[in-house]
Residue, then its C-alpha position, 0 to 999 in steps of 0.5 A: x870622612x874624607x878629610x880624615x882619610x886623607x889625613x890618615x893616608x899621610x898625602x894630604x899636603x901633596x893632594x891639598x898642594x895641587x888642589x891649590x895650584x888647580x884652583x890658583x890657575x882657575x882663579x888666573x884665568x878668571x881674573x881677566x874675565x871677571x869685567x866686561x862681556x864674559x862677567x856673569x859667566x865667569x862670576x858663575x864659575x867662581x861661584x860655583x867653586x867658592x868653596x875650592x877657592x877659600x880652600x886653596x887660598x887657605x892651603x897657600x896661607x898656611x903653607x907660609x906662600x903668601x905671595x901666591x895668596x895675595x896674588x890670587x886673592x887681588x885676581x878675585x877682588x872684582x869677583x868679590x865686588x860684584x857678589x858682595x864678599x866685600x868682608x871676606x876679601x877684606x879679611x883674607x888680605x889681612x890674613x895675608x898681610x899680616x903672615x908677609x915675609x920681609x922679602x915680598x914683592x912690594x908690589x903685592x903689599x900695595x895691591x892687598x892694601x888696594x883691595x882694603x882700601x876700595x872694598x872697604x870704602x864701598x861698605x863704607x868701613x873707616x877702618x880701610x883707611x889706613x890700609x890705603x894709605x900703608x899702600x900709597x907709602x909702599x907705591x910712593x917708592x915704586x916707579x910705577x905711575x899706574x900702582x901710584x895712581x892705583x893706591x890714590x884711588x883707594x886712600x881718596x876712595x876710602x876717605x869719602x866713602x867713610x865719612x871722614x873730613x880730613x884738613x886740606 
């Protein structure tokens, strides 16, 4: 019923737009939060606004800002972790990928691929490999050691994890 009032009242991408900012800063201050000390009370607070969360990433999705989707999606990956949406996460950085625009930061496109890459690879899903290695191509041309280093992680992940012997 609320939807649908809101609907009617012809605010509702204004409403849906600040309803997606609130919940992209909540989800920014989590983020450092959701390792070390403060984990599980964190974790709680997201749980809490799951919902909201999908939401706002939905609304940023839709709305073309797929920058600011990746960007919040990575700052939930250890939240994902640890409460085992490993699936969900897979999917909504696909969802991102594949509506990126020619001008995103490459550096995004190597963290969604990170994510894939190290998620998939915990539930031991073949199919992350090839995102992983999409990401170590991407970091291989950026001077970044860490982002480098970050996406070896995931292809090395992701390669023993599914079981697949590769030559070498």
């Amino acid at each position: 019923y609320a939807q649908e009032q809101l609907q009617r009242s012809g605010e509702s991408s204004g409403i849906l737009g600040r309803h997606a900012d609130h919940y992209r800063s909540f989800v920014a201050t989590a983020a450092p939060h959701t390792h070390g000390p403060d984990q599980m009370v964190w974790d709680r607070r997201l749980d809490a606004d799951l919902d909201n969360v999908r939401i706002a990433l939905n609304t940023f999705l839709e709305a073309g800002d797929i920058a600011t989707h990746l960007a919040m999606a990575f700052d939930l990956y250890q939240y994902w972790m640890h409460v085992s949406l490993h699936v969900e996460a897979m999917e909504t950085m696909h969802e991102g990928i594949d509506a990126v625009p020619d001008d995103i930061d490459p550096e995004l496109l190597v963290k969604a691929y990170f994510v894939i890459g190290v998620l998939g690879a915990e539930i031991t899903d073949p199919k992350a490999i090839e995102p992983a290695r999409r990401g170590l191509a991407i970091a291989e041309g950026i001077p970044d050691p860490g982002l480098a280093g970050r996406a070896q992680l995931a292809l090395g992940a992701a390669l023993v994890h599914s079981g697949v012997r590769e030559p070498g």
